[in-house]
C-alpha positions in Angstrom: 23.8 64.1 125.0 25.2 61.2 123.0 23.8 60.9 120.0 25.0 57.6 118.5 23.6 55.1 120.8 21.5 52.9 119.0 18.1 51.2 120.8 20.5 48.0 121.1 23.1 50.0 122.7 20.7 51.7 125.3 20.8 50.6 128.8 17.2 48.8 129.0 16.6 48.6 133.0 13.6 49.5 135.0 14.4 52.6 136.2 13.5 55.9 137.9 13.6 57.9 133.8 12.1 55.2 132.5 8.9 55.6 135.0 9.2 59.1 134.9 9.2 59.1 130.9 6.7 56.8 131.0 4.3 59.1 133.2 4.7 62.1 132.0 4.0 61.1 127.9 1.3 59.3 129.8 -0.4 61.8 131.3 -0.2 64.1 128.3 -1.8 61.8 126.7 -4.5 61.1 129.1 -5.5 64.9 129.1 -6.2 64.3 125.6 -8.3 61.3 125.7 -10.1 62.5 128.9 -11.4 65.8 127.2 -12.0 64.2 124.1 -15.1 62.5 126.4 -15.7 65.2 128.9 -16.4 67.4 125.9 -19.2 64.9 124.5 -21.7 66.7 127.4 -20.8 70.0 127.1 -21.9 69.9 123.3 -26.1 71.1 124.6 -24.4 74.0 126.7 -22.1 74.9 123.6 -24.5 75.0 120.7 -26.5 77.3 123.7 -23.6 80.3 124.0 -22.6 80.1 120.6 -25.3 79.8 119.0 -24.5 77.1 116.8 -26.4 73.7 115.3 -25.6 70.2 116.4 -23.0 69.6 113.3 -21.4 72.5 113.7 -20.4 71.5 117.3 -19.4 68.2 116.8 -16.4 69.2 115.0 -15.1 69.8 118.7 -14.6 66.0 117.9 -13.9 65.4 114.8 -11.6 68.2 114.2 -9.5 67.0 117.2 -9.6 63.5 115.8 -8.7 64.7 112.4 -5.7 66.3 114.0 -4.7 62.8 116.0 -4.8 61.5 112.3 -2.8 63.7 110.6 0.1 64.3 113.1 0.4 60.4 114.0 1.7 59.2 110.8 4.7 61.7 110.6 5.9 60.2 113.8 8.4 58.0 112.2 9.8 60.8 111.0 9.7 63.0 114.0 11.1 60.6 116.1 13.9 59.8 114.0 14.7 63.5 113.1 14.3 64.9 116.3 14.9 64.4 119.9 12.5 62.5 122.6 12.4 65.5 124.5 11.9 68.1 122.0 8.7 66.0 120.6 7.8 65.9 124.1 8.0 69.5 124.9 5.9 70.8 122.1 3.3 68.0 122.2 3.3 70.1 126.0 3.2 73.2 125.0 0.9 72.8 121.8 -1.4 71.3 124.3 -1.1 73.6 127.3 -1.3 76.4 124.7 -4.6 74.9 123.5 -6.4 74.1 126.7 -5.5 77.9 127.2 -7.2 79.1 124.2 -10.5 76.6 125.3 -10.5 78.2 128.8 -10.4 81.7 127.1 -12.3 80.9 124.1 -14.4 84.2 123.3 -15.9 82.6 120.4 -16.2 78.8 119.0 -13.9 79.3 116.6 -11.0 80.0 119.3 -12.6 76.9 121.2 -12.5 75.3 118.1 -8.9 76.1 117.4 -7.8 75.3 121.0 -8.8 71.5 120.3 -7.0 71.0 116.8 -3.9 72.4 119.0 -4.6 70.1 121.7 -5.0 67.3 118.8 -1.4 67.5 117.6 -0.3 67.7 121.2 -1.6 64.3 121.6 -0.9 63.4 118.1 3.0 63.5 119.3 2.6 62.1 122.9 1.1 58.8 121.9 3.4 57.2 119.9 6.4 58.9 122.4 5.1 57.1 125.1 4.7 53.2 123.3 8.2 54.3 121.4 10.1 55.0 124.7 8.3 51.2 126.5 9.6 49.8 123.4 13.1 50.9 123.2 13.8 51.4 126.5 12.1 48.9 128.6 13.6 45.4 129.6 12.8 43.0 126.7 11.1 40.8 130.0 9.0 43.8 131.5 7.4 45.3 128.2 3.9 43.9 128.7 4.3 45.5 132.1 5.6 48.8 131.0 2.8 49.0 128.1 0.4 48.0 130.3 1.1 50.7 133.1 1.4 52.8 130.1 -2.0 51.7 128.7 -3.7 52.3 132.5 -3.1 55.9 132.1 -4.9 55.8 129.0 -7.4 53.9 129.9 -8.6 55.8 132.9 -9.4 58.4 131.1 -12.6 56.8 129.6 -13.6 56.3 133.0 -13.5 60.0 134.5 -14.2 61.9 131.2 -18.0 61.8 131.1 -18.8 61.4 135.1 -16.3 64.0 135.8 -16.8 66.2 132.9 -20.7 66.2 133.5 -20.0 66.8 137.4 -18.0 70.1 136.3 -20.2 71.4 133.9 -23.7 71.4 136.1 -21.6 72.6 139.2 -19.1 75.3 137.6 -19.3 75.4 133.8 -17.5 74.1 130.8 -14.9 76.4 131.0 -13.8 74.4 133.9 -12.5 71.2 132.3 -9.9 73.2 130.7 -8.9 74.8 133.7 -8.8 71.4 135.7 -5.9 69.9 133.1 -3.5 72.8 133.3 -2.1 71.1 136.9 -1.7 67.6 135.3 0.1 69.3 132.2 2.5 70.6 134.8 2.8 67.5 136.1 3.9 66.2 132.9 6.2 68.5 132.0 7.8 68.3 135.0 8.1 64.8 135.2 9.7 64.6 131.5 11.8 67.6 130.9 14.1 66.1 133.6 13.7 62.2 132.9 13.1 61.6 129.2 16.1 60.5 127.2 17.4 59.7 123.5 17.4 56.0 123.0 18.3 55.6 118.9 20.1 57.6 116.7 19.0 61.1 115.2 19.1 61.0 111.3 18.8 64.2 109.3 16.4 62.4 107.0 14.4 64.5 104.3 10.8 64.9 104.9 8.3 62.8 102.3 6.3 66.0 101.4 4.2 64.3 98.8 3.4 61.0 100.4 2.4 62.6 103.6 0.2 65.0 101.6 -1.7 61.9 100.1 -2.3 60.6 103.2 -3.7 63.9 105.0 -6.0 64.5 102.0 -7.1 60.3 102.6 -7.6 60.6 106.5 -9.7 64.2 106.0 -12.0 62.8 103.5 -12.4 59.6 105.9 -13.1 61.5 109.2 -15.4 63.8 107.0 -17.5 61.2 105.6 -17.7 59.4 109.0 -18.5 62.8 110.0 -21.2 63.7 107.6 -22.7 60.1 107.3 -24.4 60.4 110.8 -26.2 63.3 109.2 -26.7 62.4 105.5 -26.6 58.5 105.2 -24.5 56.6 104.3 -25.5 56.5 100.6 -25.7 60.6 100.5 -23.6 61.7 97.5 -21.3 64.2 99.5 -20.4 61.1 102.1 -20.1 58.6 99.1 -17.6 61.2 97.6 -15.3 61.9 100.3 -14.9 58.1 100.7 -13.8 57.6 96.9 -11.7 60.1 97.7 -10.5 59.1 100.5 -9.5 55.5 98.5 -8.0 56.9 95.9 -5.7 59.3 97.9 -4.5 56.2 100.0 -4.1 54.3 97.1 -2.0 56.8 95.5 0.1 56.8 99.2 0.5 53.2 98.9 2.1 53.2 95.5 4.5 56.2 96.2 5.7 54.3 99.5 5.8 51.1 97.8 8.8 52.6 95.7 10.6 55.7 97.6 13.8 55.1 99.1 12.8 57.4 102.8 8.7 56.7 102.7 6.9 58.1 105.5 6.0 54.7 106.9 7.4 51.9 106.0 4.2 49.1 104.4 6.5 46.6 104.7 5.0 46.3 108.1 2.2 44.7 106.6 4.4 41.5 105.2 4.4 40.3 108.7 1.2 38.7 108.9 1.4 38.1 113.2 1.8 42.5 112.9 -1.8 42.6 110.6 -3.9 40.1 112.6 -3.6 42.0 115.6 -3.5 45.7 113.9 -6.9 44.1 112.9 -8.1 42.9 116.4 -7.3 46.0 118.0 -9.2 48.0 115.2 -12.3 45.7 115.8 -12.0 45.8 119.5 -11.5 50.0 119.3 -14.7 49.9 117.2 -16.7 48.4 119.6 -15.6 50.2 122.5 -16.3 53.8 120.8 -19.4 51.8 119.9 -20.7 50.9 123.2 -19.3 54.1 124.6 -22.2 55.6 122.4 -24.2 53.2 122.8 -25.1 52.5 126.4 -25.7 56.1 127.9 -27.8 57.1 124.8 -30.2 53.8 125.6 -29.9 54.0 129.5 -31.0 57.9 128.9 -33.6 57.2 125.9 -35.0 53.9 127.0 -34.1 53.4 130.7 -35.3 57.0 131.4 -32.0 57.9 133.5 -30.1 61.4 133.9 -27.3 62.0 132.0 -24.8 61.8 134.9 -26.2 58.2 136.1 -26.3 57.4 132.4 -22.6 57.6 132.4 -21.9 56.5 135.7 -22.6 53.1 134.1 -19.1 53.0 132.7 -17.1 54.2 135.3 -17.1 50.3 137.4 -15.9 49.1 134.4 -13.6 51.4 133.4 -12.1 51.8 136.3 -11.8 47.8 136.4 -10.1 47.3 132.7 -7.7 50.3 133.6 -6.4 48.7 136.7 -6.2 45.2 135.0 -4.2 46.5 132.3 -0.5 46.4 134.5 -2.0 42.9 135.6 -2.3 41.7 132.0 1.0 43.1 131.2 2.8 41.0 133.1 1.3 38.0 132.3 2.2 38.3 129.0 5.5 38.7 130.1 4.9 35.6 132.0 3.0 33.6 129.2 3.4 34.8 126.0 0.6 36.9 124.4 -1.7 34.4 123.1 -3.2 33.2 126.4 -4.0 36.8 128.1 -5.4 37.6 124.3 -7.7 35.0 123.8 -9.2 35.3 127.6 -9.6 38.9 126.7 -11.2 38.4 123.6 -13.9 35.8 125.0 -14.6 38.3 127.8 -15.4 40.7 125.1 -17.3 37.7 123.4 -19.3 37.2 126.4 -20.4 40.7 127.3 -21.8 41.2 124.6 -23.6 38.2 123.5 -24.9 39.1 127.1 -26.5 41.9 126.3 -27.6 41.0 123.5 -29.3 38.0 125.6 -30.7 40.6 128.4 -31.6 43.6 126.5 -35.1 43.4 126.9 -34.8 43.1 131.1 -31.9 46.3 130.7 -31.3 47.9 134.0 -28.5 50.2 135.0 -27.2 47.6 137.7 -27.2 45.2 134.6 -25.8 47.2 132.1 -22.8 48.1 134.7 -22.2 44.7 135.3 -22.2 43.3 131.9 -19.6 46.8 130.7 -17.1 45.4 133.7 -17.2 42.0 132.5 -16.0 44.2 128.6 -13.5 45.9 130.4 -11.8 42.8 131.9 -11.4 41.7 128.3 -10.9 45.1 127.0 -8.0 45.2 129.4 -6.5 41.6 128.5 -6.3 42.7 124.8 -5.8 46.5 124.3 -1.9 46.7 125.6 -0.9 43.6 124.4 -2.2 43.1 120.8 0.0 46.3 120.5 2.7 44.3 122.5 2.3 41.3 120.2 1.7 43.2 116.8 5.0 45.0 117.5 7.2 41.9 118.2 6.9 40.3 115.3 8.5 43.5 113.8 12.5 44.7 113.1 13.3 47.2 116.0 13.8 49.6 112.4 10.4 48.9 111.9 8.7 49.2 115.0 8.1 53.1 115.3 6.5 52.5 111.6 4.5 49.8 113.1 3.8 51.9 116.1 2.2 54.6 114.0 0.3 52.4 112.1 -1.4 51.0 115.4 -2.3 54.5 116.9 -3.0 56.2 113.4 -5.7 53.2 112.4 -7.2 53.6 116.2 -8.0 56.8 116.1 -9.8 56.2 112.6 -12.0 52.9 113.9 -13.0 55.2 116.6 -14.2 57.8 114.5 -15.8 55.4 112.5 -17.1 53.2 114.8 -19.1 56.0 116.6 -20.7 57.2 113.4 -21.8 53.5 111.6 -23.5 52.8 115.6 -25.3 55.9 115.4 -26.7 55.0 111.8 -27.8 51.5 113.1 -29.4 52.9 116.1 -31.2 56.3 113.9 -32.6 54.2 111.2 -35.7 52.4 113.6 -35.9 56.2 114.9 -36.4 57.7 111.5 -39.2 55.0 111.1 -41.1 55.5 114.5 -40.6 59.0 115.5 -43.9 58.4 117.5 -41.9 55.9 119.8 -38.8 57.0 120.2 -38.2 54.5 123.2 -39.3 51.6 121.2 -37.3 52.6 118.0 -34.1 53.2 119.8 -34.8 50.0 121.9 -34.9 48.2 118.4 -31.7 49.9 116.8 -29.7 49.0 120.1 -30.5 45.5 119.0 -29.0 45.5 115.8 -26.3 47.4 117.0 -25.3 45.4 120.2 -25.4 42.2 117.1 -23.0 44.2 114.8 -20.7 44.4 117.9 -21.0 40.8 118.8 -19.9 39.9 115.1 -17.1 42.5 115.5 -16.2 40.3 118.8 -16.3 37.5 117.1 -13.6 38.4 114.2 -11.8 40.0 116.6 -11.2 36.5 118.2 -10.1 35.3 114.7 -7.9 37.7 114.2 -5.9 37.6 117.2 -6.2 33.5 117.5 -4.5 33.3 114.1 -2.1 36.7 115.1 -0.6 34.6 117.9 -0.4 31.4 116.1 3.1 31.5 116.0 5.4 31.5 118.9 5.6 34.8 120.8 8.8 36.8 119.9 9.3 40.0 122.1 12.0 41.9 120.7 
């Protein structure tokens, strides 16, 4: 294979590899996303034949997203010391390798450790997949390519909990494992013969010390996220890891700012188009992990439903956004991305200042309806802030760029599912006597804090696109 093509030199065309590539990263990384929410109902039936409490469990979660946040950032690196298909291969094999050990899993540690494999796995097919759209794609298809990208990813939202609930009451939780290993082969398949080397391999040194920093600043993050839906936000412990957390990125900033081969490159961050809609995406993340939380907890607690119908009330939508998301694709090839952005955002706007207009008349036909009209926006937005964010970037600064986006996702998720949780446990604390009541009351202040996160998300992505689109 020739290594000394650059990402100018490569052939971009819409072709058969470039489909293939594009499937095969995507479906590895819609096994991970997909078990990351089928898991969320096996957690009753875990702490059950394990034996273990409610925070113990969770860390099926949180130690998977701890791994997405740890691996992500070294992806500059990766990609530009080794080849597309050796990332590929062991993001396959570290993944197949873990759903193994969760299928076996004798204990909850082996579970446990089956997951944090499965986390790097996915940790090294994300940013593979938007790398390969945006070097190898025609400059004139890439909203297309990330948006059939992004529709792999986005299904899995959609089939996690249904799915995943379906499995567990009719065969177990071992199950879910066992039902990814044919879509891993799939994937491997489909990209051991089609992915190919787009830019030059560089036998760059690795930033030992930087990328330390940062680990130690993402653990203590995802930890006090973790903890603070326990403790409070004002416990000691969670107040802790967050200083921590600070002053570890603050020493990573400062060493980054000044090495010669840093382990992402901040200058990303000069380019004010790239930060408004690293922003917007981070809002918009937020509130989707957020109402992801949100709406079957209330349709179960206050509506009275089942668990399964509960989370049948996303499916519609999800199912709606991830088909959009192609759509929206092209017409930001078409249009630029400010117009598809802004209609997304005042979709997302306008779902939830509907339910926060209609929470007191809540019903599941409702709830679905008002979740579609979020994933229309959802899908106008997601694909294309990353589209827009990483066009106003260098091409040597897009896989730093790229990491940025999917590192800083995975953390507004994490957070976004634990500050929700507060809102909506605080009124609960109060009124244990009614817990209907109090969790009816903390959905309202949670469904406002969204709306306001709607609302700056607009902002940032109105003044993000302010200048004229650049896709290059």
């Amino acid at each position: 294979m020739n290594q000394t093509l650059t990402s100018i030199d490569f052939p971009r065309r819409l072709d058969r590899p470039l489909f293939l590539s594009v499937l095969a990263t995507g479906l590895l990384a819609f096994t991970g996303v997909v078990i990351e929410t089928a898991m969320n109902v096996t957690f009753p039936t875990l702490m059950h034949e394990f034996q273990v409490t409610m925070s113990t469990v969770q860390w099926i979660t949180t130690g998977y997203l701890l791994l997405l946040a740890i691996v992500i950032p070294a992806s500059p690196f990766i990609k530009k010391r080794f080849s597309s298909k050796a990332i590929f291969l062991t993001g396959n094999i570290l993944f197949s390798f873990g759903t193994l050990l969760g299928f076996w899993a004798p204990s909850f540690g082996v579970l446990l450790l089956g997951r944090l494999l499965q986390g790097a796995g996915t940790g090294l097919a994300l940013p593979l997949m938007f790398n390969i759209v945006m070097e190898q794609a025609p400059l004139a298809k890439i909203g297309l390519m990330m948006g059939t990208a992004t529709l792999t990813i986005a299904m899995a939202p959609a089939i996690g909990p249904s799915v995943g609930g379906w499995i567990v009451a009719s065969f177990g939780w071992r199950m879910i494992f066992a039902a990814l290993l044919p879509i891993l082969l799939l994937s491997l398949l489909c990209g051991a013969f089609s992915i190919r080397q787009s830019s030059p391999l560089q036998a760059a040194s690795f930033p030992g010390q930087t990328y330390l920093f940062l680990t130690i600043a993402f653990t203590c993050f995802i930890l006090a996220a973790s903890f603070a839906g326990q403790r409070g936000w004002t416990d000691n412990l969670v107040l802790a890891l967050f200083a921590g957390s600070a002053l570890f990125l603050t020493a990573f900033c400062r060493f980054s700012l000044t090495a010669f081969h840093p382990l992402i490159h901040l200058q990303v961050f000069r380019r004010s188009s790239f930060s408004f809609c690293v922003a917007g995406l981070l809002f918009l993340q937020f509130i989707c992990l957020g109402l992801g939380f949100l709406i079957p907890n209330f349709a179960q607690i206050v509506l009275k439903e089942d668990p399964f119908t509960a989370g049948c009330i996303l499916l519609p939508g999800c199912l709606l956004g991830a088909l959009l998301a192609p759509i929206s694709g092209k017409l930001l090839d078409r249009f630029g991305a400010r117009k598809p952005l802004l209609t997304g955002c005042l979709f997302v706007s306008l779902s939830l200042l509907a339910y926060n207009a209609t929470l007191t008349d809540a019903a599941v036909p409702l709830m679905t309806g008002i979740y579609a009209l979020f994933t229309l926006g959802q899908g106008f937005t997601s694909g294309n802030s990353m589209v827009a964010g990483l066009s106003a970037l260098p091409p040597a600064l897009k896989a730093d760029g790229n990491a940025v986006f999917n590192t800083l996702q995975q953390l507004a998720g994490a957070i976004g599912t634990s500050i929700v949780a507060t809102v909506v446990s605080m009124p609960q604390a109060r009124f244990p006597q009614d817990l209907a009541a109090a969790t009816s009351l903390g959905s309202r202040y949670a469904f406002l804090l969204l709306l306001i996160l709607a609302l700056l998300q607009f902002l940032c992505l109105y003044y993000g696109t302010k200048k004229k689109d650049t896709i290059a």
